[in-house]
PAMARTOR-893877 format. One record per residue (C-alpha): residue number from 0; x, y, z negated. Coordinates in steps of 0.001 Angstrom, whole numbers. Layout:
N
+------+---------+---------+---------+
| resi |      px |      py |      pz |
+------+---------+---------+---------+
|  NUM |       X |       Y |       Z |
...
+------+---------+---------+---------+
END
This chain:
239
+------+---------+---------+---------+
| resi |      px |      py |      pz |
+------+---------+---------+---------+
|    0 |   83913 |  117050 |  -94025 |
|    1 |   84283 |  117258 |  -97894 |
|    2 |   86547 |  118388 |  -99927 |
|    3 |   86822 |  117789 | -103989 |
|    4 |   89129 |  119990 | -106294 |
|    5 |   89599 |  118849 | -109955 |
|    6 |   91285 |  121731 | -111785 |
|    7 |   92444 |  122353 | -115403 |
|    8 |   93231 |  118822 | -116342 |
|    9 |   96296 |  117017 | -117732 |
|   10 |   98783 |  115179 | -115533 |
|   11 |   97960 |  111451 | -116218 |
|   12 |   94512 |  112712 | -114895 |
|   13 |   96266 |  113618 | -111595 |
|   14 |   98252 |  111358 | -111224 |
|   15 |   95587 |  108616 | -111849 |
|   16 |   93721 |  110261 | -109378 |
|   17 |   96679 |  110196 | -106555 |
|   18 |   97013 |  106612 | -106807 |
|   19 |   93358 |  106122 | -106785 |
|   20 |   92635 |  107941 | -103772 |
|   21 |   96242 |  108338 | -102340 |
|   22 |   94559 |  108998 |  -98292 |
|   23 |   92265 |  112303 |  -99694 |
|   24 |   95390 |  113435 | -101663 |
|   25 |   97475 |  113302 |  -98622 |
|   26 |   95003 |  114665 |  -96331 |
|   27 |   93960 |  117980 |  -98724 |
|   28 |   91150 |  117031 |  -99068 |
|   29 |   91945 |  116041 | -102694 |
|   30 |   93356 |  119356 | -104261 |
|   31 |   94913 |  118712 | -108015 |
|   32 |   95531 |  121804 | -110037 |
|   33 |   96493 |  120454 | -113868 |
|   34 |   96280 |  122953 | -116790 |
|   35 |   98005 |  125692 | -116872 |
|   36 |  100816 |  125808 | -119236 |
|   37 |   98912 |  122774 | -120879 |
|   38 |   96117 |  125418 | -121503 |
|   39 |   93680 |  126035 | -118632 |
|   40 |   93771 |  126875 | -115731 |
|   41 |   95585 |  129728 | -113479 |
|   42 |   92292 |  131437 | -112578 |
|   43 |   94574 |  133217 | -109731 |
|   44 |   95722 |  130254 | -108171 |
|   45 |   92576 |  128595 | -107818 |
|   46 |   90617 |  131174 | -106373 |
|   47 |   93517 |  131705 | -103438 |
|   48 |   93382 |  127444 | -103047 |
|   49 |   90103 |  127502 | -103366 |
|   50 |   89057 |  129999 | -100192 |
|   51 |   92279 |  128724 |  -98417 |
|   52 |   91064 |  125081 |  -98331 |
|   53 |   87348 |  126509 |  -97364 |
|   54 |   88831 |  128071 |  -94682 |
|   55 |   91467 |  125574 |  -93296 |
|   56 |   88178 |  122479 |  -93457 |
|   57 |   84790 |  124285 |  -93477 |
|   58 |   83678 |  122069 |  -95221 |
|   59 |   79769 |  121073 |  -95491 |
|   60 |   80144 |  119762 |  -99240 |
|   61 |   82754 |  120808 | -101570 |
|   62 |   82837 |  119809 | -105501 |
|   63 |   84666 |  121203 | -108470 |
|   64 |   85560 |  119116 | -111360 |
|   65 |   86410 |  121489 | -114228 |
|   66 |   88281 |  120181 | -117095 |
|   67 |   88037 |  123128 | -120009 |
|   68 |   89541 |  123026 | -123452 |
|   69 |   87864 |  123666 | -126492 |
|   70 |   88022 |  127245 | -126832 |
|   71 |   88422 |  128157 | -123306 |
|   72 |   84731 |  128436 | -122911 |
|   73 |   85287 |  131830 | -121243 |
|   74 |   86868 |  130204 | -118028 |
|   75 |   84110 |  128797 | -117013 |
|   76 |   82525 |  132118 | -116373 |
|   77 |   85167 |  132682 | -114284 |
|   78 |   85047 |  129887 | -112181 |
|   79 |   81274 |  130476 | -111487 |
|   80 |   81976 |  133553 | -110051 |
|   81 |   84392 |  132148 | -107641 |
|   82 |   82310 |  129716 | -106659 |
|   83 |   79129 |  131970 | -106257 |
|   84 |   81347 |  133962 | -104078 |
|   85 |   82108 |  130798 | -101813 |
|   86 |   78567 |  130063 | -101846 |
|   87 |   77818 |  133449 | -100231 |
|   88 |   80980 |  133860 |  -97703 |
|   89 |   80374 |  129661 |  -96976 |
|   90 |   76791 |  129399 |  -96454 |
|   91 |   76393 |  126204 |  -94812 |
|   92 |   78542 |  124502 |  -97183 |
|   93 |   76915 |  122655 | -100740 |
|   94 |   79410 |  123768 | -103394 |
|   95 |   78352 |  122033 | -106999 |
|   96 |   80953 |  122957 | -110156 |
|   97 |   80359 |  119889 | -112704 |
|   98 |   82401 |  121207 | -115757 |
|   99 |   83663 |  118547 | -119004 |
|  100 |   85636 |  119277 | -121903 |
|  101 |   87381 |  115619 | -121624 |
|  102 |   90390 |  116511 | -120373 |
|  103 |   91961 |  112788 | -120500 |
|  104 |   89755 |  110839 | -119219 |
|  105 |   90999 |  109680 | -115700 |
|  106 |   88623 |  106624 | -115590 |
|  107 |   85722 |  109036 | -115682 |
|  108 |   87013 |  111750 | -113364 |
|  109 |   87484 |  108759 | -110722 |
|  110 |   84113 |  107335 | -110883 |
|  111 |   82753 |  111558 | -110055 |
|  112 |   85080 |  111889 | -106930 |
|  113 |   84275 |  108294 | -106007 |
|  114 |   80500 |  109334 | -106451 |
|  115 |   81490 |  111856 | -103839 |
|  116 |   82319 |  109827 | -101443 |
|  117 |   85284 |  111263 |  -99691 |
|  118 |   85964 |  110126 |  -96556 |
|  119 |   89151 |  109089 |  -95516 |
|  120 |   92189 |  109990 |  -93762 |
|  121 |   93248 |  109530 |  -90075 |
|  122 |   95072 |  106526 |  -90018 |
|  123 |   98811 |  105519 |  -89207 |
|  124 |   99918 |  103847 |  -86606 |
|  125 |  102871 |  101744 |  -85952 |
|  126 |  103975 |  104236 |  -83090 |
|  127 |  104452 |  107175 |  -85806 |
|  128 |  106187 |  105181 |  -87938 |
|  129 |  108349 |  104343 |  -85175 |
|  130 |  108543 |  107856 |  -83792 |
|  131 |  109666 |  109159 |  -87197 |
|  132 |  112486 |  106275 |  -88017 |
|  133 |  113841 |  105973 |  -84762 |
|  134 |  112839 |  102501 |  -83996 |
|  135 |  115116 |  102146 |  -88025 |
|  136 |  114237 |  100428 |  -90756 |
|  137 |  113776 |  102169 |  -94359 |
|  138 |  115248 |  100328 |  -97499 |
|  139 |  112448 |  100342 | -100649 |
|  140 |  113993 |  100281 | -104020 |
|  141 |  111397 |  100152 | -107003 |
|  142 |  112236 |   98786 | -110349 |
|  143 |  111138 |   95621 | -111454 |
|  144 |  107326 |   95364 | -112749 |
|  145 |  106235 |   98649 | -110585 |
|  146 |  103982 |   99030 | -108272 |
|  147 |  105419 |   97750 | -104760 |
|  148 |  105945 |   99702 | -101735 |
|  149 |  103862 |   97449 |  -99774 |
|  150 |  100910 |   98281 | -101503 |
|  151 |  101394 |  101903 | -101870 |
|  152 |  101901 |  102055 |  -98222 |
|  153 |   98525 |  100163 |  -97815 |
|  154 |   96642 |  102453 |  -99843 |
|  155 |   97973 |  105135 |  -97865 |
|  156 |   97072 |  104078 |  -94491 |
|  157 |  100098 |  102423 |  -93199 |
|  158 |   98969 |   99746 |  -90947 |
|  159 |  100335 |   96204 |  -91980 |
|  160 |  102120 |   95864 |  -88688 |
|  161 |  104403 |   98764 |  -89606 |
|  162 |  105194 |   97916 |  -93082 |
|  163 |  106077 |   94247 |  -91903 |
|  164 |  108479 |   95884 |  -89076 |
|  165 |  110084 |   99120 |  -90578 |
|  166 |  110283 |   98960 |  -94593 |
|  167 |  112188 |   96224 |  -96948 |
|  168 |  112240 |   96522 |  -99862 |
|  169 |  114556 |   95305 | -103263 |
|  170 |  113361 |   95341 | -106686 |
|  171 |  116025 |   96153 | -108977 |
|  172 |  115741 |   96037 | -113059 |
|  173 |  115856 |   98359 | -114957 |
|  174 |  118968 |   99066 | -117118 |
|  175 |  121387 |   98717 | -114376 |
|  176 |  122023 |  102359 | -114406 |
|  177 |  125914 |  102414 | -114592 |
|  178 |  126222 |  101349 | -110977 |
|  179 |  123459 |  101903 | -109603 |
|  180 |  124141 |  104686 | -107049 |
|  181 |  127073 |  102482 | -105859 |
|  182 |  124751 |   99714 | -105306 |
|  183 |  122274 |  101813 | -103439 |
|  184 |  125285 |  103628 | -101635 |
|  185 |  125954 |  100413 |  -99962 |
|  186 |  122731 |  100312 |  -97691 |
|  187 |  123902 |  102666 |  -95574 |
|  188 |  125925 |  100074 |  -93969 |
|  189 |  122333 |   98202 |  -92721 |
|  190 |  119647 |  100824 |  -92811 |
|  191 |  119337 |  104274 |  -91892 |
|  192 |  116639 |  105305 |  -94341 |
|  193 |  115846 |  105274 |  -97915 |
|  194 |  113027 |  105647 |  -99489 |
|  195 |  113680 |  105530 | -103552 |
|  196 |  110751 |  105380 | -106569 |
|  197 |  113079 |  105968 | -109624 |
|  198 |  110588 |  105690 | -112294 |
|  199 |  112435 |  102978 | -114749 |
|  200 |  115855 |  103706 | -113085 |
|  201 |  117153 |  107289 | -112867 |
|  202 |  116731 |  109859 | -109800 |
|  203 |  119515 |  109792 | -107539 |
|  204 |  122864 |  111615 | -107355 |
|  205 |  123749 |  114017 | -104364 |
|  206 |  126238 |  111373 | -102740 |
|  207 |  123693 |  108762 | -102302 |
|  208 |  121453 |  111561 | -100783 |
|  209 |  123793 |  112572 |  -98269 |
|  210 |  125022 |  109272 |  -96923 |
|  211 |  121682 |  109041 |  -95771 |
|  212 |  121067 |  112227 |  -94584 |
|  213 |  124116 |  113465 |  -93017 |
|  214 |  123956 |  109980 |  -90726 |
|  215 |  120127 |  111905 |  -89281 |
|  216 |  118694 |  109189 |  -91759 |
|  217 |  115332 |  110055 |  -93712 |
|  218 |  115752 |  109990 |  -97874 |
|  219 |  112795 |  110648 |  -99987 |
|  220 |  112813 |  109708 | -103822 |
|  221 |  109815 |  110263 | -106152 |
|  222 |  109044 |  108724 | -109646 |
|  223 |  106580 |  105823 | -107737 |
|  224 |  105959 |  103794 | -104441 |
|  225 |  102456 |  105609 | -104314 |
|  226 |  103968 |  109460 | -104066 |
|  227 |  106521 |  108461 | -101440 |
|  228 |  103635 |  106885 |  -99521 |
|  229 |  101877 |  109991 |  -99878 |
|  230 |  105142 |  112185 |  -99190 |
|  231 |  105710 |  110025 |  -96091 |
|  232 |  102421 |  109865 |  -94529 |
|  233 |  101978 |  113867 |  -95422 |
|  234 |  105390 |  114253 |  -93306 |
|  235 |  104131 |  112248 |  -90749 |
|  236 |  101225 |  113826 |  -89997 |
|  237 |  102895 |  117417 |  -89589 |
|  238 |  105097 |  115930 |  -87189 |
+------+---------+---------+---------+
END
């Protein structure tokens, strides 16, 4: 098992870094802690993550990508001593800290955690998906020139099978914001679930929400196709 944390960078970093490796992310074993208050990083936080991932995995390798600004020198301290204090409590694991002052460079970050060589997560199988829908299918709606649900479900494990039998999905363009929600509302006459990227459209309203849910229908929204895939597989696997 290994486990990579990249703390005290900004959010395109993360969320590069999500849909780059959206099976770690899902599984923990991909832990994302941006800056704090777009300074540094919570020093608190990390330290409780930090020991609570060592503890949930045990892992044998673990690596720390710290991002530190330009005058935040001092952190790094810090974080050393955390770390040294793993070493000694986690013996058998190898914990390395590699520590940049780049703190936009996603491409970069990427090529260190791919480097790693984290493994992947269990799998989905069609039976889950069918366990969790009901035998239903789940409308997709994405706007037009994002990402597609089919390959966000891909990257997250979904197994081609299960895509093809329980998610459609509908591009819509953007700018059709005035009647949106009463065009979405509409698929609750066909499907029971909705899964909703809003990025380029607008996040939904609480009547479009409920038709779905008060049925015993699923409804998850997120700005892309990638975080729903994560969101779903995530709920999935605590089933």
């Amino acid at each position: 098992m290994k486990i990579a944390f990249v703390v005290g960078f900004f959010a395109p970093v993360s969320e590069a870094l999500s849909d780059a490796f959206p099976r770690q992310s899902a599984a923990g074993t991909l832990i994302l802690m941006d800056c704090h208050q777009g300074k540094t990083i919570d020093i608190t936080a990390f330290k409780s993550g930090f020991f609570q991932a060592l503890q949930k995995h045990n892992p044998a390798e673990v690596v720390v990508v710290l991002g530190i600004a330009r005058g935040y020198e001092w952190v790094v301290d810090h974080v050393e001593s955390i770390v040294g204090e793993a070493r000694r409590q986690y013996s058998s694991a190898g914990i390395a800290l590699d520590v940049t002052t780049n703190l936009c460079a996603p491409a970069q970050i990427a090529a260190r955690i791919a480097a790693f060589d984290l493994p992947g997560s269990t799998p989905i199988t069609c039976e889950q998906v069918q366990t969790l829908f009901g035998g239903q299918k789940a409308i997709c709606i994405v706007a037009e020139g994002h990402a597609t649900f089919k390959d966000a479900l891909q990257r997250a494990g979904f197994p081609d099978q299960a895509i093809a039998s329980y998610f459609d999905e509908e591009k819509i363009a953007t700018g059709r914001n005035s009647t949106l929600m009463e065009h979405l509302q509409q698929y609750t006459r066909t499907y029971r679930h909705m899964l909703y990227a809003w990025d380029g459209l607008r996040t939904s309203g609480p009547k479009l929400v409920r038709a779905f849910k008060s049925g015993g229908g699923i409804f998850i929204e997120a700005p892309t196709a990638s975080k729903i895939a994560e969101n779903l597989r995530r709920r999935i696997l605590q089933e």
